[in-house]
Structures are given as C-alpha cells and as structure tokens.
C-alpha positions as CSV (number, residue, x, y, z in Angstrom):
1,X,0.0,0.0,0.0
2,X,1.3,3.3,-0.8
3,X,2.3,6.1,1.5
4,X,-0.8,8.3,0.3
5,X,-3.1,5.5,0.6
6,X,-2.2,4.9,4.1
7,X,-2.6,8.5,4.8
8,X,-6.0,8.6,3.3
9,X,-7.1,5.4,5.4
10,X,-5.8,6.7,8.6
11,X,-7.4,10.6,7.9
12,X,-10.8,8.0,7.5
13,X,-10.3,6.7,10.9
14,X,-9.6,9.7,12.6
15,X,-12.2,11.7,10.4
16,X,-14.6,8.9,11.7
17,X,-13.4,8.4,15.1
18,X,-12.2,5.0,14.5
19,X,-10.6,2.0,13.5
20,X,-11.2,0.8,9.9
21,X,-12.4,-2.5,10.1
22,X,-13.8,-3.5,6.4
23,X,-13.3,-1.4,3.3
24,X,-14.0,-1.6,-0.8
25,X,-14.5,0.7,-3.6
26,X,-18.5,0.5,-5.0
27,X,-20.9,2.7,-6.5
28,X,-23.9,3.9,-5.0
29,X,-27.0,3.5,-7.3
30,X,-29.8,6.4,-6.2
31,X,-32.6,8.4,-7.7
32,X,-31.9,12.2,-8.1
33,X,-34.6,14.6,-10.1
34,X,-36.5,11.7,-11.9
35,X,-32.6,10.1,-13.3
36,X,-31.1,7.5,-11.7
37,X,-27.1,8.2,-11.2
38,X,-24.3,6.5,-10.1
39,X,-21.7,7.7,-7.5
40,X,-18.4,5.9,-7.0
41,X,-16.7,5.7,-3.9
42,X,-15.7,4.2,-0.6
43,X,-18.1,2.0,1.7
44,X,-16.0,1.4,5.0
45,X,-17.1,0.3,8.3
46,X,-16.0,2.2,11.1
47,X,-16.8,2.7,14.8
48,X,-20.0,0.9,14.4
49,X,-21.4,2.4,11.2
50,X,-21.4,1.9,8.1
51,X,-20.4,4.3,5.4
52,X,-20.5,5.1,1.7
53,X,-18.2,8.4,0.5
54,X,-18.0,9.5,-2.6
55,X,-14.8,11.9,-3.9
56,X,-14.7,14.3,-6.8
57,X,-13.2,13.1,-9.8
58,X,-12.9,14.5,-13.2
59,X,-14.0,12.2,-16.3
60,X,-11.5,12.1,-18.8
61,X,-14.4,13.2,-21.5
62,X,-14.9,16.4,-19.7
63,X,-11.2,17.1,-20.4
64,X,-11.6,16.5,-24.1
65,X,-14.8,18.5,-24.7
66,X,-13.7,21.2,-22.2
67,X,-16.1,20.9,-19.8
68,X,-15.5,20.5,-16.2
69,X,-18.1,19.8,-13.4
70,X,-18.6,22.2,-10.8
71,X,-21.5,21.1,-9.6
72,X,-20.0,18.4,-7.5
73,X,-21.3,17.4,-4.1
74,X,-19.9,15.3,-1.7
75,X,-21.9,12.3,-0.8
76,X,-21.6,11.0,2.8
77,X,-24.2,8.2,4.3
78,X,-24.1,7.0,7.6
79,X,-25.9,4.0,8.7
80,X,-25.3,2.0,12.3
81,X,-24.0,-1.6,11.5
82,X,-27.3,-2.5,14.3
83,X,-29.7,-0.7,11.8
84,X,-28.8,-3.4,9.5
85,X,-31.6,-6.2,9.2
86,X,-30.0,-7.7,5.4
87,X,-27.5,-8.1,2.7
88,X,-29.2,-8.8,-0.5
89,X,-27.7,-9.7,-3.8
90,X,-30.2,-8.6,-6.6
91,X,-29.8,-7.8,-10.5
92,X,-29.1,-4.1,-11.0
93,X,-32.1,-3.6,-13.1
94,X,-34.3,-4.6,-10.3
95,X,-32.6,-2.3,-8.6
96,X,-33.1,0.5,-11.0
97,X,-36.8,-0.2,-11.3
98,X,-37.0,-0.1,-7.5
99,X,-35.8,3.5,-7.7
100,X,-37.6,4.4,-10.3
101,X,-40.5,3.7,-8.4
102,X,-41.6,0.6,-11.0
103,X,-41.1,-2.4,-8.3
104,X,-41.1,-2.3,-4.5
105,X,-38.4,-3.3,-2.4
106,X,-40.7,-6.5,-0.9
107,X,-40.4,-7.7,-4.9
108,X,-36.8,-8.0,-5.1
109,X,-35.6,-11.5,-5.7
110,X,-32.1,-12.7,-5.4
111,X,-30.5,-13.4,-8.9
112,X,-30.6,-16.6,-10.8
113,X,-27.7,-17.6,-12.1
114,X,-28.9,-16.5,-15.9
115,X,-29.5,-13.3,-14.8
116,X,-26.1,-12.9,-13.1
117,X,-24.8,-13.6,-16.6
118,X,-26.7,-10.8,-18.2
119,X,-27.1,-8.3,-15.7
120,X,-24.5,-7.1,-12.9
121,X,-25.5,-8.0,-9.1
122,X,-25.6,-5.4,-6.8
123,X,-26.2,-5.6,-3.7
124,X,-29.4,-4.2,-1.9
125,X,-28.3,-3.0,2.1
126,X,-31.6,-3.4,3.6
127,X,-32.3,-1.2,7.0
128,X,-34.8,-1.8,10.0
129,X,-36.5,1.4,8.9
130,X,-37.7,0.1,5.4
131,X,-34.8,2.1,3.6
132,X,-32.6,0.3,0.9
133,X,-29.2,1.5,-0.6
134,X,-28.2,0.0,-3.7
135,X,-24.4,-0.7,-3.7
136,X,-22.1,-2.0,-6.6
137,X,-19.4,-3.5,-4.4
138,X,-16.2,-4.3,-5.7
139,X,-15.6,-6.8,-2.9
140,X,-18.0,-8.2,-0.5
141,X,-14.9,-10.0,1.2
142,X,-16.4,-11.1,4.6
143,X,-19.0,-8.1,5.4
144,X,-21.8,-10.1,6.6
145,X,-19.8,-11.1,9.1
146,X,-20.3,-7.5,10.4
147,X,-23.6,-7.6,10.4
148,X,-25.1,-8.0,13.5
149,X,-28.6,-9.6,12.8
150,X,-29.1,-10.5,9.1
151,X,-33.2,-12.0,7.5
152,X,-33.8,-13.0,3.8
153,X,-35.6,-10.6,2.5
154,X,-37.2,-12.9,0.4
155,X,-39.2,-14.6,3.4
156,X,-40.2,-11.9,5.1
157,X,-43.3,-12.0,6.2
158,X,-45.3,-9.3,3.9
C-alpha cells in the first residue's frame, strides 16, 4: 500500500473516530430529479457504522470537450452496522426499477444464475426502517460477518 493510501485510510479513521475494520470501492446507485445516477466511492465500516463516500473526480471526457463539473457534491451516508436487518444480492435492473418507483423493495428476488450472466449484481443493504441502498461492491470479502442480525428478505413475512 502506498504512502498516500495509508494517509488517506488513517485521515478516514480519525475523520470517523475509528478503526477501519472492512473497506472496498462500490458505487452507490440512487434516484436524483427523476434520473437515476451512479456515485463511485468508498463504503468502509467504522466505529459501528457503516459508510459510503463519494470523492470528486474529473472524467476524462470532460477534459476533451472542455467541460469541467462544478456542480459536485460530496456524498456522505451514515448508517449504524445494528440498523442493518439484510444483505441482499439482486440484478441491477431490479434495482433501477426499485428507484424508479416501478417495483417495490418487498419484490426483489435474489438473482438466478442467468440473470447474473446478463445483468451485474448489486447488492441491496436493507435497514430496519424500510430504507434500501443499492451498492455496486467491488468486494464483499467477509462483510456479513459484520452484520449483527441478518433476514432473507425474500421470506419476510409481507
């Protein structure tokens, strides 16, 4: 690991009050002004929570057309690891509809195994107050394992 990536991890933990217990890039599928947009970015767990942060970053097309986006927001969720009732794989065009209001969340179904060769799996964080984020994970690793109390969402009574 490099000196600046060290840096950044330990700026995380003390921006974060903590020690940084599981990390991996993903992108962070949400609805914003009828569109549905994609944010790349950190999800780490630290001091109990679990967080998704986005950083700025310039696409390389932006450079060539000479445009630059100004309009950049950070993106910071927060979410205690206890407020966690599931980790659900699902196809990302589930998810999409989901967000787009087309399907509810009490639809999704896991992915068969054609649909994982068609479609990328992304994974739906399910929270005890009916909430969902929609996370592209680069590595799941062992993240469950963080989880304190985990149903399938698919047998939930409904």
């Amino acid at each position: 690991m490099s000196n600046e990536t060290t840096d950044f991890l330990r700026r995380l933990e003390l921006e974060n009050e903590g020690t940084l217990e599981w990390k991996t890039y993903a992108f962070l599928l949400q609805e914003h002004n009828s569109r549905i947009i994609t944010k790349g970015g950190l999800l780490y767990i630290v001091g109990g929570k679990l967080i998704f942060e986005d950083f700025a970053s310039e696409r390389p097309i932006n450079r060539l057309i000479g445009s630059s986006r100004n309009t950049y927001r950070k993106t910071k969720l927060y979410a205690a690891l206890d407020s966690i009732t599931a980790l659900q794989p699902v196809a990302r065009r589930d998810a999409v509809r989901v967000l787009q209001g087309k399907r509810s969340i009490q639809q999704l179904k896991s992915p068969h195994k054609f649909q994982r060769l068609i479609d990328r799996t992304v994974y739906a964080v399910h929270f005890d107050d009916g909430s969902v984020w929609f996370c592209e994970m680069y590595d799941t690793g062992n993240l469950d394992s963080f989880l304190p109390r985990q149903e399938d969402p698919n047998t939930k009574a409904q």
